[in-house]
C-alpha positions as CSV (number, residue, x, y, z in Angstrom):
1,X,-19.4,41.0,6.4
2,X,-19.0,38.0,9.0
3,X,-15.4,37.5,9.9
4,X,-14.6,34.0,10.1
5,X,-12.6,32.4,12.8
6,X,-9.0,31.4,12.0
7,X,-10.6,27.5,12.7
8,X,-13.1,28.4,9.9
9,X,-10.4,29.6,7.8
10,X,-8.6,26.2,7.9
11,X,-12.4,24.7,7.4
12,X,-12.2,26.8,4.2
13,X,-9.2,25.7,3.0
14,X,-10.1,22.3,3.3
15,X,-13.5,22.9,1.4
16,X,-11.2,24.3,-1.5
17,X,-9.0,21.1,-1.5
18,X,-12.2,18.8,-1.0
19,X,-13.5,20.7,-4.3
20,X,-9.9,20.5,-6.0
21,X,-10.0,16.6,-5.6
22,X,-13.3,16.4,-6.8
23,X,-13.0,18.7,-9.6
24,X,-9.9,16.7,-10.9
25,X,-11.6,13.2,-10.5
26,X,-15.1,14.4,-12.1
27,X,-12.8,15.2,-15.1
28,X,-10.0,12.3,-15.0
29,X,-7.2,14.7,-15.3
30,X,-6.1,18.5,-13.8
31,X,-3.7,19.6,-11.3
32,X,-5.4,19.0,-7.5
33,X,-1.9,18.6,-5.9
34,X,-0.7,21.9,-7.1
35,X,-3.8,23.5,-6.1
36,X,-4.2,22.0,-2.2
37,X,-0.3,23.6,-1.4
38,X,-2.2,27.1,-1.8
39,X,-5.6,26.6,-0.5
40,X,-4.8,27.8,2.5
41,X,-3.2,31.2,1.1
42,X,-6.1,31.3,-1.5
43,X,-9.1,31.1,1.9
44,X,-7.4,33.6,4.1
45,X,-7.3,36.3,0.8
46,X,-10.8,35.6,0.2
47,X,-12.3,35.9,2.9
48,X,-9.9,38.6,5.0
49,X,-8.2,41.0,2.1
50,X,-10.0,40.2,-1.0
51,X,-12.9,43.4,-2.0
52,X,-15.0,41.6,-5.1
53,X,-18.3,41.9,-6.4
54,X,-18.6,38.6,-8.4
55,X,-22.0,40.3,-9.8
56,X,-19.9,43.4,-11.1
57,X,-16.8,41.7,-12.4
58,X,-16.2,44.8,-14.3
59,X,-16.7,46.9,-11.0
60,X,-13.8,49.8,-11.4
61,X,-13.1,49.5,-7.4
62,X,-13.3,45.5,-7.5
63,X,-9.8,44.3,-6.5
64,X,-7.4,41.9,-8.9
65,X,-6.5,38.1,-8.6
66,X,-4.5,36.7,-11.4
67,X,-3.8,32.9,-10.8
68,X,-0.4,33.0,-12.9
69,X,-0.3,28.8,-12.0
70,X,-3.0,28.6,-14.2
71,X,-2.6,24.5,-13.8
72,X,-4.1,25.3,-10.5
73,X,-7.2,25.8,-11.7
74,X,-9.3,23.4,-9.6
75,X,-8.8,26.2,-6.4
76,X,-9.5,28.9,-8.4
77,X,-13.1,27.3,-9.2
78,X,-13.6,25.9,-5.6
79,X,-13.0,29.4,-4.5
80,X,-15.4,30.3,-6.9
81,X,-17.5,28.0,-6.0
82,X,-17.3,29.3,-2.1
83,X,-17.6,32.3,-2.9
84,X,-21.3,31.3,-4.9
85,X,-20.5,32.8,-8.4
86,X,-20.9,29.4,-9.8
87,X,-22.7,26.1,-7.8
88,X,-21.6,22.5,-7.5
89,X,-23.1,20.7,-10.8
90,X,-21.3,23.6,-12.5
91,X,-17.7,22.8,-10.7
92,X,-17.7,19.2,-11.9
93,X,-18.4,19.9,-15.5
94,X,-14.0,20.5,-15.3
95,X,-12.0,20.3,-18.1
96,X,-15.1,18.8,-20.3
97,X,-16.5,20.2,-23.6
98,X,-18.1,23.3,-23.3
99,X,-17.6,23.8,-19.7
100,X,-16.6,27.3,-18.7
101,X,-14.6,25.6,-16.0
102,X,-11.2,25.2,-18.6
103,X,-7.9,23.1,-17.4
104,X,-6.3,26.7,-18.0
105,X,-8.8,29.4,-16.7
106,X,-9.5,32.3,-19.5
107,X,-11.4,35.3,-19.2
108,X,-13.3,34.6,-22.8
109,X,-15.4,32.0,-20.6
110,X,-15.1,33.7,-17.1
111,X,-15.4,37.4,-16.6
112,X,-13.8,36.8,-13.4
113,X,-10.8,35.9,-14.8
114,X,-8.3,38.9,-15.4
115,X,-5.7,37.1,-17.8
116,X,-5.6,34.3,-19.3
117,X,-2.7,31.8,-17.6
118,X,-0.8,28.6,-18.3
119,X,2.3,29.1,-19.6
120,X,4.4,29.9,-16.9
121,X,5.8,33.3,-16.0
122,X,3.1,35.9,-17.4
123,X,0.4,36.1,-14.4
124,X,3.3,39.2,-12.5
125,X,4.3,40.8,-15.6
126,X,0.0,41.1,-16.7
127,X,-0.5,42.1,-13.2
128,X,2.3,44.7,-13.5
129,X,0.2,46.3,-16.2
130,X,-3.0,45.7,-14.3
131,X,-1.1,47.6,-11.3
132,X,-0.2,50.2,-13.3
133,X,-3.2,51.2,-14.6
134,X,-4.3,51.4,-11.2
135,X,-1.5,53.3,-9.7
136,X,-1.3,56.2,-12.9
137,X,-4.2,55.9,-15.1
138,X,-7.7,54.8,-12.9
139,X,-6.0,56.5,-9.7
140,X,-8.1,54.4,-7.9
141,X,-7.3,52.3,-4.6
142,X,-8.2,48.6,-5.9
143,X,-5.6,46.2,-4.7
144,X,-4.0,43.4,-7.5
145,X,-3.1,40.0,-6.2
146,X,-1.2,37.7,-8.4
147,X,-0.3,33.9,-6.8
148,X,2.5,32.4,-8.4
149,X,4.5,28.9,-8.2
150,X,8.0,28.7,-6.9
151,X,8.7,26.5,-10.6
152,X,7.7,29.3,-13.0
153,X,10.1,32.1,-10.5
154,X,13.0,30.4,-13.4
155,X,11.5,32.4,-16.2
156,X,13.1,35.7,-16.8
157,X,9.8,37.4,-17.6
158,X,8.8,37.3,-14.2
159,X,12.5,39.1,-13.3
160,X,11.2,41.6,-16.4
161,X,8.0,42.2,-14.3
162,X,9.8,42.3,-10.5
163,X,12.4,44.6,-11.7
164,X,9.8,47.4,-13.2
165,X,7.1,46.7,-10.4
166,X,10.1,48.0,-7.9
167,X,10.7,50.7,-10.1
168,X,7.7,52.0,-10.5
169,X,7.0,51.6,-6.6
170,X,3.6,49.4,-7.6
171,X,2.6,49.1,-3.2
172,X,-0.4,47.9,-4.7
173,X,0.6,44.8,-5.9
174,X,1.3,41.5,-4.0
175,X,2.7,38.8,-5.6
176,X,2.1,35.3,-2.9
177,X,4.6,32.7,-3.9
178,X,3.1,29.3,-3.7
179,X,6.9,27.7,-2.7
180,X,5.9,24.1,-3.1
181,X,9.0,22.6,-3.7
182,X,8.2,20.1,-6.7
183,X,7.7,20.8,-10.2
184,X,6.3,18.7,-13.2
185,X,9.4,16.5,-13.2
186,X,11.2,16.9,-9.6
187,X,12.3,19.3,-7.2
188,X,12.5,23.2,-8.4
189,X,15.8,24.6,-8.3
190,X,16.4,26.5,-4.9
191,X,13.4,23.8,-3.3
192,X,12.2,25.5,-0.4
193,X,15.2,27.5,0.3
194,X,12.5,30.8,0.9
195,X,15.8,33.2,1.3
196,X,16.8,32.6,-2.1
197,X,14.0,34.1,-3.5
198,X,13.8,36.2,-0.8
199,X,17.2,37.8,-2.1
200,X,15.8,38.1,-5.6
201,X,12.7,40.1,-5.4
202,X,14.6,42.4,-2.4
203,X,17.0,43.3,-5.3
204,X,14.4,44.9,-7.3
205,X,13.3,46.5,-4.3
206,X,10.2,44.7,-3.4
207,X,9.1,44.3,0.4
208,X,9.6,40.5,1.6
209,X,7.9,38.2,3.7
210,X,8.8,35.1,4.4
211,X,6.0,32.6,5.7
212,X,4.9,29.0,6.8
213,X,2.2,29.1,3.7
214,X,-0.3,26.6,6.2
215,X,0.0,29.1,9.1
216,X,-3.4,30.4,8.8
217,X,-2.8,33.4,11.4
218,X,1.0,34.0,9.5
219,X,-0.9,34.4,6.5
220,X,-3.4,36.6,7.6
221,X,-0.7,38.7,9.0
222,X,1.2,38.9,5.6
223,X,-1.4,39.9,3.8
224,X,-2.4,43.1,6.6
225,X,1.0,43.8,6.1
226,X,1.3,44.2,2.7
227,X,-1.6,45.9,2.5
228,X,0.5,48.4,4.7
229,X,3.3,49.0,3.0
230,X,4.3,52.1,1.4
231,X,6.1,52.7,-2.0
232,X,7.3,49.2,-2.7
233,X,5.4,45.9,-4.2
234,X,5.6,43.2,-1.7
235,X,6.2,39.5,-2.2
236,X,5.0,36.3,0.3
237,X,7.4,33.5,-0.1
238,X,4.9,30.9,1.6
239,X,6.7,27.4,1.9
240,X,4.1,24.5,1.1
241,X,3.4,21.3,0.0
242,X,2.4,19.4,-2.1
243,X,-0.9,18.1,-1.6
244,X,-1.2,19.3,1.3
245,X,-3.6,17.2,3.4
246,X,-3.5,14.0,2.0
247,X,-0.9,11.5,3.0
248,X,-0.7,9.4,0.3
249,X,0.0,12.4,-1.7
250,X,1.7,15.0,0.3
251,X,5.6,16.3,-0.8
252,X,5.8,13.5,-3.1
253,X,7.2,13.2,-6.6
254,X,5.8,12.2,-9.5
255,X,2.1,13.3,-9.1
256,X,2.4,16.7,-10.8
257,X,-0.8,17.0,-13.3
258,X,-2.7,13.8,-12.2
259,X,-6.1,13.1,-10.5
260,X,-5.3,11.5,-7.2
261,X,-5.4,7.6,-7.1
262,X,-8.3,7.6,-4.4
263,X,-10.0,10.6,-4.1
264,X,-13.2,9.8,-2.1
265,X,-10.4,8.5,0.8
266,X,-8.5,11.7,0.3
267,X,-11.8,13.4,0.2
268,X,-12.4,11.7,3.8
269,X,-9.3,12.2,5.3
270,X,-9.6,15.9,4.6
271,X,-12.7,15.8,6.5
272,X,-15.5,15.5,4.1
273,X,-17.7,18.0,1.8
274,X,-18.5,20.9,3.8
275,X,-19.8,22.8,0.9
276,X,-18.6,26.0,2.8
277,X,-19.3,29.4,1.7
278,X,-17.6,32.7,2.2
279,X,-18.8,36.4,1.9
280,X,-16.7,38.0,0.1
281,X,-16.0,41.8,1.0
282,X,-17.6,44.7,-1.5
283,X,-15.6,47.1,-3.1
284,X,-15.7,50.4,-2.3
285,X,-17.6,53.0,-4.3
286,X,-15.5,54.5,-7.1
287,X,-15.7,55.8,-10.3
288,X,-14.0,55.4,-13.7
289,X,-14.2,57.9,-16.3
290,X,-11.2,57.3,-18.8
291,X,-13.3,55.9,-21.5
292,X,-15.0,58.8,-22.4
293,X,-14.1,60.0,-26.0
294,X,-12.8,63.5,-25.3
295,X,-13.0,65.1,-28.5
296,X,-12.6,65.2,-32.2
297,X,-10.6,62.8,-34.5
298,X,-8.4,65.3,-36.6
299,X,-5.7,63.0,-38.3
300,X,-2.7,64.8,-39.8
301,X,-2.5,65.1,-43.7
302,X,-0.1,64.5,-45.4
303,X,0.2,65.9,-49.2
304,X,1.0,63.4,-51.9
305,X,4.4,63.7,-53.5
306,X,5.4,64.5,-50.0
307,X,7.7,62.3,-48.8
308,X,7.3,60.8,-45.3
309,X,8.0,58.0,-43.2
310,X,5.3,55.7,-42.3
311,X,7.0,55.7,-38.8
312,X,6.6,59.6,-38.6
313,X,2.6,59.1,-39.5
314,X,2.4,56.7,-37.0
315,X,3.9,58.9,-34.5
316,X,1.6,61.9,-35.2
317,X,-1.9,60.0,-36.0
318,X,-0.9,58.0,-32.6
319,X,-0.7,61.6,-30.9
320,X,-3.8,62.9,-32.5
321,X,-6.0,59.5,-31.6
322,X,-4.7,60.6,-27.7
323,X,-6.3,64.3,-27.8
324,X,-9.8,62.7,-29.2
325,X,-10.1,59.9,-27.0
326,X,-9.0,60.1,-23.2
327,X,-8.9,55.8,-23.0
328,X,-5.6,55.6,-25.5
329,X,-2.2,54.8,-24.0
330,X,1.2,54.5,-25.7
331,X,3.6,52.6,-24.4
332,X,7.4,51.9,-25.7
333,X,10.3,49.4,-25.6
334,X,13.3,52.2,-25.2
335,X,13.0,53.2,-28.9
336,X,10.4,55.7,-28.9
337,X,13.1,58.1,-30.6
338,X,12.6,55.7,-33.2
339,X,9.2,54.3,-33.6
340,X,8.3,58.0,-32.9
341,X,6.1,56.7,-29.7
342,X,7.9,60.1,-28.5
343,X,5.7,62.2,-30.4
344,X,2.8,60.8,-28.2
345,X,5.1,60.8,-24.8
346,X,5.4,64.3,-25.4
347,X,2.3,65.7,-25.7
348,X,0.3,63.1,-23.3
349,X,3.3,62.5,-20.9
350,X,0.3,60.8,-18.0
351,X,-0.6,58.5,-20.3
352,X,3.1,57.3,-21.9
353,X,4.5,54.3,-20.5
354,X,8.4,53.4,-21.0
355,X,9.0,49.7,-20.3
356,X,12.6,50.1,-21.3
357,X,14.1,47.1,-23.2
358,X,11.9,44.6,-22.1
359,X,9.7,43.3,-24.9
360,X,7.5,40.7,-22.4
361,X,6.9,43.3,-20.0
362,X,6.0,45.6,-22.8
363,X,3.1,43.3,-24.5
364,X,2.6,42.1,-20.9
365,X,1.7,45.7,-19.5
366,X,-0.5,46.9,-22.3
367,X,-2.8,43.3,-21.8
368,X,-3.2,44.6,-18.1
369,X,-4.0,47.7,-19.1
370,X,-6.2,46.2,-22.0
371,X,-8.0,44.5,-19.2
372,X,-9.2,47.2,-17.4
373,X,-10.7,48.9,-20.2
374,X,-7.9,51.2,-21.4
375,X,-6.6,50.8,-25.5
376,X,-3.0,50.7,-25.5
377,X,-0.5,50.8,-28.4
378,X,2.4,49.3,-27.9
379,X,5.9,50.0,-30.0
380,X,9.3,48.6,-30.4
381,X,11.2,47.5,-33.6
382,X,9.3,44.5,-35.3
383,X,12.2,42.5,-35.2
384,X,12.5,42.2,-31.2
385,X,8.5,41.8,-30.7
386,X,9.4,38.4,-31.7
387,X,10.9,37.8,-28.3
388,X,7.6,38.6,-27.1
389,X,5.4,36.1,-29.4
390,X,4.4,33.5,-26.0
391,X,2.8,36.6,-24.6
392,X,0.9,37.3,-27.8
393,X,-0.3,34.6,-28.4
394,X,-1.8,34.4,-24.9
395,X,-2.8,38.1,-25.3
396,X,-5.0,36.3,-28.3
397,X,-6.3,33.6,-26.1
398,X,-7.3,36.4,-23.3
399,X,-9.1,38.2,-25.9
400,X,-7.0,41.1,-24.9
401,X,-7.5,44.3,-27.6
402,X,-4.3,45.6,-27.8
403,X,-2.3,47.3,-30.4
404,X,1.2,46.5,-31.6
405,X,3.3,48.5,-34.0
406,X,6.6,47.0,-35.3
407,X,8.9,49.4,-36.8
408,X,12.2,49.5,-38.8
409,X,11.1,46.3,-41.0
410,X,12.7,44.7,-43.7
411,X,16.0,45.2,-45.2
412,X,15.3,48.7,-46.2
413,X,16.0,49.8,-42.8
414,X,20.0,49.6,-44.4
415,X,23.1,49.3,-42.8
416,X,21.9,48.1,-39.2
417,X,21.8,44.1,-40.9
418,X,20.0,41.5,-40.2
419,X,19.7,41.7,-36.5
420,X,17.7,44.7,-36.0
421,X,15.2,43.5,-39.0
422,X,11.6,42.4,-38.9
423,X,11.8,39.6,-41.3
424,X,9.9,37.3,-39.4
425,X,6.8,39.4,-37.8
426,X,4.1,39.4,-40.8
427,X,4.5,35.5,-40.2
428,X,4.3,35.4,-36.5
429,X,1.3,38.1,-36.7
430,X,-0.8,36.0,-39.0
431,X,-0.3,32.8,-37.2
432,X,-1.5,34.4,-34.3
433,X,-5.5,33.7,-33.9
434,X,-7.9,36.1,-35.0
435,X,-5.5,39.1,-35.0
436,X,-5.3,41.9,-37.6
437,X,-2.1,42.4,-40.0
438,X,-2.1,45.8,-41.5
439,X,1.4,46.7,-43.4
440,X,0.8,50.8,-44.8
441,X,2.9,52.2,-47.6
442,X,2.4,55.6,-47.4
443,X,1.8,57.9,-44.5
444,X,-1.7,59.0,-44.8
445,X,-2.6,55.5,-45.5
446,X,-1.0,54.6,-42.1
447,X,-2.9,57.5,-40.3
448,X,-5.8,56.5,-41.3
449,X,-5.8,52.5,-40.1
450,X,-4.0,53.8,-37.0
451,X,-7.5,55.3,-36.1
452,X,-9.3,52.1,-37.4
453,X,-7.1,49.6,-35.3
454,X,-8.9,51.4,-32.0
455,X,-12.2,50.1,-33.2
456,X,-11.2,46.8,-34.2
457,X,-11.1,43.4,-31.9
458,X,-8.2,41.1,-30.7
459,X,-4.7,41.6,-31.4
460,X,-3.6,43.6,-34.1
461,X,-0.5,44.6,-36.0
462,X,0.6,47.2,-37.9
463,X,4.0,46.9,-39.4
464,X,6.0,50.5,-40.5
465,X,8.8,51.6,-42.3
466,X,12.4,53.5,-41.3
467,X,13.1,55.4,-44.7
468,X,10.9,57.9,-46.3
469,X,8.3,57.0,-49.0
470,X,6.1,58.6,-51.2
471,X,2.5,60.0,-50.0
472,X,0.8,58.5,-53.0
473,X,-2.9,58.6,-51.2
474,X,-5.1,61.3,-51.0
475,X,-5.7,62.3,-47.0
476,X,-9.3,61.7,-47.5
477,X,-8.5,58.1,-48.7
478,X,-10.7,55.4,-46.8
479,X,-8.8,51.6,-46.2
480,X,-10.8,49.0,-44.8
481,X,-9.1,46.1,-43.3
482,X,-9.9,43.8,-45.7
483,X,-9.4,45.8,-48.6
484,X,-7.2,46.8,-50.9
485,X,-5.7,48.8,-53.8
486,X,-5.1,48.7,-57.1
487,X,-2.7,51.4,-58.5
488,X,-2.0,49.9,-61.9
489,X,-4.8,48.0,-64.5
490,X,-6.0,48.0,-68.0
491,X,-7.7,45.4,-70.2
492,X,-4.5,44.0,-71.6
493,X,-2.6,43.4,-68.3
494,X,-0.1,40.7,-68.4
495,X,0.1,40.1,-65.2
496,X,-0.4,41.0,-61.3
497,X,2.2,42.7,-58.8
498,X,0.9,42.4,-55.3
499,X,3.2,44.1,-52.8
500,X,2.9,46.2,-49.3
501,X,4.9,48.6,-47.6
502,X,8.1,49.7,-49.3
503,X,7.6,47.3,-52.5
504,X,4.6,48.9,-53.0
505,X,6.7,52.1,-54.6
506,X,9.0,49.6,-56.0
507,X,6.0,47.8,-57.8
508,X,5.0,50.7,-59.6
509,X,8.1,52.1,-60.5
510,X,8.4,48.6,-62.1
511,X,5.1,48.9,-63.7
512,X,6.2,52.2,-65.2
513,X,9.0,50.5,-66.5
514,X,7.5,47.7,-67.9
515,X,4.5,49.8,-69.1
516,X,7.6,51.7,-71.6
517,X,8.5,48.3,-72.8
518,X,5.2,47.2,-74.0
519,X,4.2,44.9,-70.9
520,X,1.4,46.3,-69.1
521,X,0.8,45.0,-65.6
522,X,-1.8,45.4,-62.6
523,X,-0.1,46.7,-59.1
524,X,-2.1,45.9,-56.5
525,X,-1.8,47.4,-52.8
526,X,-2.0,44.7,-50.5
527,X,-2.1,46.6,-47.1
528,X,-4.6,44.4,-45.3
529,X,-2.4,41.6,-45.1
530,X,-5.1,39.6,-42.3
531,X,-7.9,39.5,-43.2
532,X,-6.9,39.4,-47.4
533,X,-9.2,40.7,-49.9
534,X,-10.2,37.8,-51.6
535,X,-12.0,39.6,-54.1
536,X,-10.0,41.6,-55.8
537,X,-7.2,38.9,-55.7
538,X,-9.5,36.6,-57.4
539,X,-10.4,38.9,-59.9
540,X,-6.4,39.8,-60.7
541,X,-6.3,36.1,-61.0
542,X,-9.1,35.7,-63.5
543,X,-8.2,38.7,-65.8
544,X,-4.1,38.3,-65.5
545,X,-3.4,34.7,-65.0
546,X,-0.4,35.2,-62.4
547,X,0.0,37.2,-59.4
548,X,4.0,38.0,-58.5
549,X,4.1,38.9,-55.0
550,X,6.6,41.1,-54.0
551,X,7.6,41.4,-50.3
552,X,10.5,43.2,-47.3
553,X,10.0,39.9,-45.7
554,X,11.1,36.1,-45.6
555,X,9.1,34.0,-47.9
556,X,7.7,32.1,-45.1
557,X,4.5,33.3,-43.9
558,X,4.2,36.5,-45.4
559,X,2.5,38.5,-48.1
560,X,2.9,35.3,-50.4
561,X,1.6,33.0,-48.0
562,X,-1.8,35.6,-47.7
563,X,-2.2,36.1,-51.5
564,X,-1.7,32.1,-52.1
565,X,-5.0,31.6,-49.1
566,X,-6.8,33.5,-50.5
567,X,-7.6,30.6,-53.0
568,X,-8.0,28.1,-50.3
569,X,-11.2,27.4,-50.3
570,X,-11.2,25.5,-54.0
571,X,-11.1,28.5,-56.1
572,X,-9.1,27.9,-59.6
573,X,-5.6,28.9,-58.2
574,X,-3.3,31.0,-60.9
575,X,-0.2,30.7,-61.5
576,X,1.7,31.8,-58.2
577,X,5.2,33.5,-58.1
578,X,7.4,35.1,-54.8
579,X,10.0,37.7,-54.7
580,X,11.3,37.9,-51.2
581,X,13.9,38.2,-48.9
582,X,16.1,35.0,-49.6
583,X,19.7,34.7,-49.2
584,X,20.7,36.4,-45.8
585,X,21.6,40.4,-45.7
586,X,24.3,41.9,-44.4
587,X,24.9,45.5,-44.0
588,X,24.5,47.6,-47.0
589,X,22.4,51.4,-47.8
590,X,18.6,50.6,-48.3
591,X,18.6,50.5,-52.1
592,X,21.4,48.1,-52.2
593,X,19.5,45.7,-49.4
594,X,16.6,45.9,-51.8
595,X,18.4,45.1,-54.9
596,X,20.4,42.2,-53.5
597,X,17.2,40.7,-52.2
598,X,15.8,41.0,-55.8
599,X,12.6,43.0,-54.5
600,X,13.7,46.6,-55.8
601,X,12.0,48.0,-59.2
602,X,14.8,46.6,-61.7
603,X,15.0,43.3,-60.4
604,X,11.1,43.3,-60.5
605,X,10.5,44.3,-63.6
606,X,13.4,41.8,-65.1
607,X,11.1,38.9,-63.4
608,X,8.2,40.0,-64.8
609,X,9.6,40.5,-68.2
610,X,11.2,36.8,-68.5
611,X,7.5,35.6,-66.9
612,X,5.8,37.1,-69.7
613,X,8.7,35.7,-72.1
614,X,7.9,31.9,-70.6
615,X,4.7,32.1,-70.6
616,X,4.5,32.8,-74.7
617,X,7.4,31.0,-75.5
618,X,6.2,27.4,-77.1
């Protein structure tokens, strides 16, 4: 490798602002300003610190670089550019349909890119999880960079991710500050007052160093020196400006996000296309073994008429998918005593994560560890995974296969009330794209798609439940996602129940019930809840003429809102009727919860009786 000279470092960085201008202006839109206060930061990693094999991207001893101002975009393709993994006619196809080259870089077009970035405040807390994996699970010495803007230091995730980086004593993260001084609107809030964020990440124990973020030799310094230290992440604060380079454009309001007004001059006065390019250092040899399948599958089983939380199941099956396959990790929100994550904890302690009571950091550290080839589950109550719903939905636009498990849904969990209830999540889950919503009744039911969710794709969600149900499946029982059940049916059904979960016991009592008055129903078992089984929906439909859904869940979004798409497409629609959770609960035991929500057996089978009642009356 050629070292260049701290002259052709400053070259470099003027290359990547040339190619940031040009970028922007080739598409009419983009954010070049942002990206020239870094360039300089951005050259001296690449070509000093920076070990990458951009035709290995998957390399186990390649080091990481997340760009967490993913606006910035335009240096993060001229560095690509410098570095040859893509050419010149391939850098101004920016921002336009099809490009790879998106105004928000993701790793589903680039296999370069770690994470995907853009909303503000999750490029530390994914490289946290990147970090870790590298620290405790691939023990090997690959270094992660993450470059951040001073604007996006406001949102508490990234506090989330400073505080557990210090911690867990991550000395191979840096985290470079790009300490601009403007944001989208107007100055940040401590400007380029360096001390104040100084004071910040030194709380959480981090190494500082504080840095003139232009001062090529300062830079290169910073980074030897992180490189250096010993048993604490380290963060460059490096004051910049905006648009650096260009005086028409340089520390000024009102520019943020916009092509600059005459680029070929700016181009000019930054002295011209160079069309520089840097070797980039190779990795060192290493080796990665963790996703070798290290033995055989052997779910528990449970026997039916037992009586078993789905949490428990979850718990155990979660432990047993750890002894057969060495890539799983488990990682827990401070509740693992009550998702039963602990089970897991205890028997594969090296490969349990606790990320305390910090929800972000929690989805945050399993997409890093998603990213470098490990398959984690991640567990907290479903109700407070809504806190982390920005971070799943990027998860989904990364691509990232990870696994989350929401316990202690509905108001069956009891007495807690309304604050510790998932009542929202099948809704957020489903909204999410392309994920997977699976909602188990009974405990070998839930064993049994814990061990499917590894094979699956995206983001997927399984939702369990605090009390004990009834094992009503078999342990050999197969559950496709995209299937379904159906418990109750005869020729002369009146009518279709379609519940999951804890209304699925509910359903059936109801249908027994109803069965002793002389109204026989279908129950169906709805416990693929994304993707919906169409089929067997449609056929309830045609051979019962109503389908009652029945669900632990707000109306919104949930089980009702999956039965009622699943006649979307132009299919003849039945007649379509909710029980759900309505007025709001209080505290109260399970079976009263149930009951005053009107989704318990007794209130379901007085619906269905006065249904049947209207629908014969004249």
């Amino acid at each position: 490798m050629t070292t260049l000279t701290d002259t052709e470092l400053h070259d470099l960085a003027q290359q990547l602002r040339v190619d940031s201008v040009r970028a922007a202006a080739a598409a009419g839109s983009g954010h070049p300003t942002s990206s020239m206060s870094a360039a300089d930061l951005l050259a001296v990693l690449l070509a000093r610190h920076f070990r990458y094999d951009f035709t290995r991207p998957a390399h186990p001893g390649n080091d990481r670089f997340v760009l967490s101002k993913g606006h910035a975009s335009p240096l993060l393709y001229a560095a690509y550019k410098a570095a040859g993994a893509i050419d010149d006619t391939e850098l101004l196809t920016f921002r336009t349909l099809g490009s790879r080259l998106e105004g928000h870089p993701t790793p589903r077009r680039l296999p370069w890119v770690e994470t995907a970035t853009g909303s503000l405040g999750q490029g530390l807390p994914v490289g946290v999880g990147i970090a870790l994996a590298g620290k405790r699970l691939d023990r090997i010495g690959y270094r992660v960079h993450v470059l951040c803007g001073d604007s996006e230091l406001a949102e508490g995730s990234v506090w989330e991710a400073a505080e557990h980086a210090g911690f867990e004593h991550l000395d191979n993260l840096t985290v470079t500050v790009d300490v601009n001084r403007l944001g989208q609107r107007g100055p940040t809030r401590h400007g380029h007052d360096l001390d104040a964020y100084a004071r910040r990440f030194q709380a959480f124990g981090w190494h500082t160093i504080e840095i003139d973020g232009h001062d090529i030799a300062a830079i290169d310094l910073a980074y030897a020196e992180a490189r250096d230290t010993v048993g604490q992440p380290t963060a460059i604060l490096a004051r910049t400006l905006k648009g650096k380079g260009v005086a028409a454009v340089e520390d000024r309001e009102g520019l943020h996000g916009k092509p600059l007004p005459e680029p070929d001059e700016a181009v000019s006065e930054l002295g011209g296309d160079r069309g520089l390019r840097v070797e980039v250092a190779a990795p060192p040899a290493a080796r990665s073994l963790h996703a070798v399948r290290s033995g055989h599958l052997d779910l528990p089983r449970y026997e039916t008429g037992e009586e078993v939380a789905t949490r428990d199941a979850y718990g155990q099956a979660l432990t047993a998918l750890g002894t057969a396959r060495g890539d799983v990790v488990a990682l827990d929100g401070e509740v693992g005593d009550s998702t039963r994550s602990e089970y897991f904890a205890k028997e594969h302690p090296e490969r349990y994560f606790e990320c305390y009571i910090a929800e972000q950091q929690l989805v945050a550290t399993g997409v890093g560890m998603a990213a470098r080839g490990w398959l984690p589950y991640a567990s907290t109550f479903a109700a407070f995974l809504t806190r982390a719903h920005d971070f799943i939905r990027m998860a989904a636009i990364s691509g990232a296969g990870i696994n989350l498990v929401g316990s202690h849904a509905g108001v069956a969990i009891g007495q807690d009330g309304p604050s510790q209830m998932g009542l929202e999540d099948l809704a957020m889950f489903r909204s999410v794209h392309d994920s997977t919503v699976l909602y188990p009744c009974d405990a070998n039911q839930t064993a049994r798609l814990i061990a499917t969710m590894a094979e699956l794709t995206g983001v997927r969600y399984l939702r369990t439940s605090r009390g004990k149900t009834p094992v009503i499946y078999p342990p050999h029982e197969e559950f496709p996602v995209g299937g379904s059940k159906v418990l109750r049916s005869g020729r002369d059904d009146r009518l279709t129940i379609v519940a999951a979960g804890v209304t699925v016991h509910e359903a059936l009592r109801a249908a027994d019930e109803l069965a002793d008055a002389g109204i026989p129903v279908r129950v169906i078992d709805l416990y693929s809840v994304k993707p919906v089984d169409r089929h067997t929906l449609r056929e309830a439909a045609r051979a019962t003429g109503c389908l009652v859904t029945v669900e632990d869940h707000y109306s919104e979004g949930g089980l009702g809102d999956a039965v009622a798409e699943a006649f979307d497409d132009g299919a003849p629609v039945p007649r379509l009727v909710r029980l759900a959770v309505d007025p709001m609960p209080g505290s109260a035991t399970p079976q009263e919860q149930l009951r005053a929500a009107g989704i318990d057996a007794a209130s379901i089978a007085a619906g269905v009786a006065l249904l049947v009642e209207q629908a014969v009356t004249p």
